[in-house]
C-alpha positions in Angstrom: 7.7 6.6 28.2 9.6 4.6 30.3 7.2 3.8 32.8 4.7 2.7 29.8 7.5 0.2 29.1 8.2 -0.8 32.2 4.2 -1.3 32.8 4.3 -3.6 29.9 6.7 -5.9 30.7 7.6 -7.4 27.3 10.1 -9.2 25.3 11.1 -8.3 21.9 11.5 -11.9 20.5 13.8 -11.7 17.7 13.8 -15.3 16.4 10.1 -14.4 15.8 10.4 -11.1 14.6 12.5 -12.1 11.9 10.7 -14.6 10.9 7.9 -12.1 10.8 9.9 -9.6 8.3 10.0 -12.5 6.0 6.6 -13.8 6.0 4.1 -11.5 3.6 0.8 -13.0 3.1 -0.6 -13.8 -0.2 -2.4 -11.0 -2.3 -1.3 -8.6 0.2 0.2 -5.3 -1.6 -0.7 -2.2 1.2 3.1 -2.3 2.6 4.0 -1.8 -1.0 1.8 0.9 -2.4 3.9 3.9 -0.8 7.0 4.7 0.9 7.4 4.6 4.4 8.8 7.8 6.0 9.8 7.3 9.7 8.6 10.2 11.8 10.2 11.2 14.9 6.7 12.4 16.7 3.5 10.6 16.3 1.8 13.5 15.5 3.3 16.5 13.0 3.3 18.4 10.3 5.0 17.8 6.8 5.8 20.2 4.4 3.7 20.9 1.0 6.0 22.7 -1.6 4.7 24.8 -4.6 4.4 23.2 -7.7 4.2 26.2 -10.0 7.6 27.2 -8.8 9.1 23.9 -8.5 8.4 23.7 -12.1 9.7 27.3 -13.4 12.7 28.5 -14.9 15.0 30.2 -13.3 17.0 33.1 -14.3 20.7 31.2 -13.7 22.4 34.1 -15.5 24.4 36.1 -13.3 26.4 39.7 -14.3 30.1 40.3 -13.5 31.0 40.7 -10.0 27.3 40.2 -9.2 25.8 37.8 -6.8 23.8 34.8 -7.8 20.0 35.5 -8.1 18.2 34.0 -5.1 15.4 31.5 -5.7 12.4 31.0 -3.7 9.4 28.7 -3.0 6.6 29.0 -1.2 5.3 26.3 1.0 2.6 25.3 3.2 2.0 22.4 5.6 -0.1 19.7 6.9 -0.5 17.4 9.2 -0.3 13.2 10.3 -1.0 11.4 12.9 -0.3 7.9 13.8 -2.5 5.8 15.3 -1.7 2.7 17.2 -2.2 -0.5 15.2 -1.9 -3.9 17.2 -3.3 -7.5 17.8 -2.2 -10.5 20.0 -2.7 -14.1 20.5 -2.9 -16.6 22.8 0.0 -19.3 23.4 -1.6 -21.7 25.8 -0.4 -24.4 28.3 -2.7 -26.7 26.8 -1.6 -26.0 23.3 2.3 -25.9 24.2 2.0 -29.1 26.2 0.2 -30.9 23.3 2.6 -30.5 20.8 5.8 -32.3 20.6 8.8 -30.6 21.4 10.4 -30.1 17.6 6.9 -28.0 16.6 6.6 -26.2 19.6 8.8 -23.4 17.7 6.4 -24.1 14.4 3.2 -23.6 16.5 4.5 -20.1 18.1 5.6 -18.9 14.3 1.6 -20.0 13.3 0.7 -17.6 15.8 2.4 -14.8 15.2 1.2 -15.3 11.2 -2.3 -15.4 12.1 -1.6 -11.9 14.3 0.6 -10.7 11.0 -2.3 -11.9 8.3 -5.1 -9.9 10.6 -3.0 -6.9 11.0 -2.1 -7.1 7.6 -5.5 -7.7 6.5 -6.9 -4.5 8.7 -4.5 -2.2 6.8 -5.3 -3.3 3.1 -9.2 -2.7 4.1 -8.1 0.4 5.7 -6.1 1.8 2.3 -8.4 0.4 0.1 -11.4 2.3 1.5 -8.7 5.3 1.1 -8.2 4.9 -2.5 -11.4 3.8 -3.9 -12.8 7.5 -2.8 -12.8 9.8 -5.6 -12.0 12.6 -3.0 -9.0 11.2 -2.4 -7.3 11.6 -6.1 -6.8 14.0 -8.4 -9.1 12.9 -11.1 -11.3 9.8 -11.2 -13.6 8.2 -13.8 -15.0 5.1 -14.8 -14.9 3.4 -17.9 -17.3 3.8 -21.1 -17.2 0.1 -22.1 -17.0 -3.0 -18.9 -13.8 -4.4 -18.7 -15.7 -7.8 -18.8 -16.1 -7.6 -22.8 -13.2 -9.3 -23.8 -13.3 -8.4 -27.1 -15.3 -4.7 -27.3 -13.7 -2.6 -24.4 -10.4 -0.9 -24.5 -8.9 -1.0 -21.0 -5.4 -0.2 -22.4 -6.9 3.1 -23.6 -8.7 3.7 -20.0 -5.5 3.4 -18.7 -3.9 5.8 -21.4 -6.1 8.3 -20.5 -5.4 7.7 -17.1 -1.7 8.6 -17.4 -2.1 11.4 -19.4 -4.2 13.0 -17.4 -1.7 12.7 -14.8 1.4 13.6 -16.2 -0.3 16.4 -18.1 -1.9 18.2 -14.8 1.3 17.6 -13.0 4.6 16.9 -15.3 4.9 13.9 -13.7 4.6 10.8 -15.4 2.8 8.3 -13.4 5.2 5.4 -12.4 2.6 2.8 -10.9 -0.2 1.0 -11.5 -2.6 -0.7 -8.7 -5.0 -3.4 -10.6 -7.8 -5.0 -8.1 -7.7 -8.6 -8.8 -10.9 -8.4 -10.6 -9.7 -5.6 -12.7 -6.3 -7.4 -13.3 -8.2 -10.8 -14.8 -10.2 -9.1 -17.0 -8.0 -6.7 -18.4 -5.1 -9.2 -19.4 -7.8 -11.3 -21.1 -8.5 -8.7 -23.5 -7.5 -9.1 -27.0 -6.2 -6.0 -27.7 -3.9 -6.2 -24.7 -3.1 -9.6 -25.0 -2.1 -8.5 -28.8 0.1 -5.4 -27.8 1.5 -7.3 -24.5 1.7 -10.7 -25.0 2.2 -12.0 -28.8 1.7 -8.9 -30.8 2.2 -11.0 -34.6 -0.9 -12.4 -33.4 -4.7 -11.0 -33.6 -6.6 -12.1 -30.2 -4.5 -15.7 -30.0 -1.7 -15.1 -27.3 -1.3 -15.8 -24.1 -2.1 -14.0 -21.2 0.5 -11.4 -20.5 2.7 -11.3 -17.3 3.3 -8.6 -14.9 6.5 -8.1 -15.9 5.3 -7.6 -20.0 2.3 -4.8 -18.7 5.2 -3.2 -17.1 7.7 -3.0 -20.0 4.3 -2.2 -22.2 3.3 0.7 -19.5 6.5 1.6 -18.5 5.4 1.1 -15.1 5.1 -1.1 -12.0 2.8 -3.0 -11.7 0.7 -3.9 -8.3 -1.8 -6.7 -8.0 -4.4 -6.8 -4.9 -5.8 -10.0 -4.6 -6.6 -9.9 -0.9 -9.9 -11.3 0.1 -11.9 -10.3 3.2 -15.1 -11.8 5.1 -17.8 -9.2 6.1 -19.9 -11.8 7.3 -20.6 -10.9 11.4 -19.0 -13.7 13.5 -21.0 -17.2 13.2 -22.5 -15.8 10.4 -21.7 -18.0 7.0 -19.2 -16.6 4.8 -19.4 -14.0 2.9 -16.5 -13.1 0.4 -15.5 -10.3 -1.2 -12.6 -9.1 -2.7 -11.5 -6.0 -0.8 -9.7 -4.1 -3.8 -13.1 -4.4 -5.4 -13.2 -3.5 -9.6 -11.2 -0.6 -10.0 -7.5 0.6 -11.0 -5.2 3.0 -9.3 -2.8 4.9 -11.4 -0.4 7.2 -9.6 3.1 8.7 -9.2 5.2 7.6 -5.8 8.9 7.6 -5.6 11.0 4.5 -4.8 12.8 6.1 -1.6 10.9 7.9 1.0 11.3 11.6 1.5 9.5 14.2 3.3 10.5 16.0 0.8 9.8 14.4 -2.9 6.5 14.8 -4.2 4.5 11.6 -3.9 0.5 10.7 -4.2 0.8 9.2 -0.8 3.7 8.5 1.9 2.8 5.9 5.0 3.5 8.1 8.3 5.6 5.6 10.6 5.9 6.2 14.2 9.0 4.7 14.8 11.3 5.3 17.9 13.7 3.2 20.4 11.2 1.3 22.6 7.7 1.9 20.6 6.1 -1.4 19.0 7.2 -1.8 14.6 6.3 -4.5 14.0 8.6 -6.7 15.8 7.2 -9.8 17.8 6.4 -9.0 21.4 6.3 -11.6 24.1 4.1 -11.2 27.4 5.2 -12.6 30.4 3.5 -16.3 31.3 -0.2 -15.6 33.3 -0.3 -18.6 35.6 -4.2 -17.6 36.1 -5.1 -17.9 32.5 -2.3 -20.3 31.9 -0.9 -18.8 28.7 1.3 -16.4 27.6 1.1 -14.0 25.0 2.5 -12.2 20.9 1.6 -9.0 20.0 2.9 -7.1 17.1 2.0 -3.6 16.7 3.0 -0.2 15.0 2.0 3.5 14.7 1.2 4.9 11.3 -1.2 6.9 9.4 -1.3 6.9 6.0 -1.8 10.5 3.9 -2.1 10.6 0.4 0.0 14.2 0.1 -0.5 15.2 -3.2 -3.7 14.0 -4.5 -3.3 15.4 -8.2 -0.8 12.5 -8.7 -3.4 9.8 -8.5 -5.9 8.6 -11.3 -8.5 6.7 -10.2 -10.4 4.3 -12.8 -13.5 3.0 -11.3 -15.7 0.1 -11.7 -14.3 -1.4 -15.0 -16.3 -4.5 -14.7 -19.5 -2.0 -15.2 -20.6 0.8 -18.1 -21.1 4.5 -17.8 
């Protein structure tokens, strides 16, 4: 380990990493969407306990003189492992010399955003694709009227059928709620939410209901992904799409990270003294190419470790 270090020769810059910490780009939710357990090892196992005996009751009585009865639950394991996730950009003579000395710190900050926004970008494409497959929940299905008839479809029943299923295959009562942005426009332009959420003395004529009112009304928070990618090849014209796509995530996760809580997914983080998270590296000046360099990286894998806690509603803006 040391000697990777030592290969490296870096500089944790910590003006820049802080700024870093504070910066989140827009539509963005993937650092959000589950806890992040730091893992001693980059590779390891994590422990799966036993719902059915979680969940049963206990004889607690115990007889005079007698010793407590002993409880007991089986578990099993599985695994993670974190791969290495990094980019870095150029900081050029040309560039530094160019700009006048009060923006030279502005222009380094740019840099190290456009290495965040790609990095960022790479692991909202990376979860997405994770969540979108049905294998990867506990139930999924997709909706019996499009989400894009206003008046006709009922996407607060989806969604009720969505947590129940949940909470009555599990006991747990989902406790989050991950809307694409398409999904999120259409279903808060829907009369009957916007009736039940927004203005409910009024039939069809309120306004569009906030976050905050689809929480208090779902008893649930409330995650918008509005993140867009290009998957045009390079030089090609552009080619947008929106990389939550049309469907809805309902699920259970806990607020704080444990190894040890039940959750539909955990992010896996790699994080020791002198491995990359996500603080602001500098490379050392290169008088041949005249630049130096930022690099931000990290080590993570993210598991989703108890699929039955995860509803997926798919492709609202199309009919069964």
């Amino acid at each position: 380990m040391s000697g990777y270090q030592q290969g490296r020769a870096v500089h944790i810059d910590h003006h820049l990493s802080n700024m870093a910490v504070n910066y989140r780009p827009a539509g963005f939710i993937a650092d959000r969407v589950f806890p992040v357990v730091q893992v001693p090892k980059q590779s390891d196992t994590y422990v799966v306990f036993e719902q059915a005996d979680l969940f049963r009751r206990e004889n607690t009585r115990r007889s005079r003189g007698g010793e407590a009865n002993k409880i007991e639950s089986r578990v099993s394991s599985a695994s993670f492992f974190c791969r290495n996730y990094a980019l870095k950009a150029d900081v050029t003579l040309e560039d530094r010399s160019n700009a006048d000395p009060v923006f030279i710190q502005q222009f380094e900050e740019g840099r190290v955003m456009r290495v965040q926004d790609a990095l960022f970008l790479d692991w909202e494409v990376r979860l997405a694709e994770k969540l979108r497959d049905p294998a990867n929940v506990g139930s999924s299905a997709a909706v019996g009227s499009a989400w894009t008839d206003h008046a006709n479809s009922d996407p607060l029943g989806d969604l009720w059928t969505a947590i129940d299923n949940v909470e009555l295959a599990t006991g747990y009562r989902p406790n989050r709620v991950l809307f694409s942005g398409t999904a999120w426009r259409h279903f808060r332009r829907n009369s009957k939410v916007i009736d039940k959420a927004g203005n409910p003395g009024v039939s069809g004529g309120g306004l569009y209901p906030t976050t905050r009112q689809v929480e208090d009304l779902l008893e649930a928070n409330v995650l918008v992904g509005n993140a867009w990618q290009n998957n045009a090849q390079e030089a090609q014209p552009l080619n947008l799409e929106q990389v939550w796509r049309d469907h809805v995530l309902v699920y259970y996760a806990p607020d704080q990270p444990s190894m040890e809580t039940p959750s539909f997914g955990y992010y896996f983080r790699w994080a020791v003294p002198g491995l990359p998270n996500m603080q602001v590296e500098r490379h050392p000046y290169d008088s041949r190419r005249h630049c130096s360099e930022v690099e931000i990286g990290y080590y993570q894998d993210e598991v989703m470790t108890s699929r039955p806690l995860g509803f997926l509603v798919s492709n609202v803006t199309s009919s069964t």
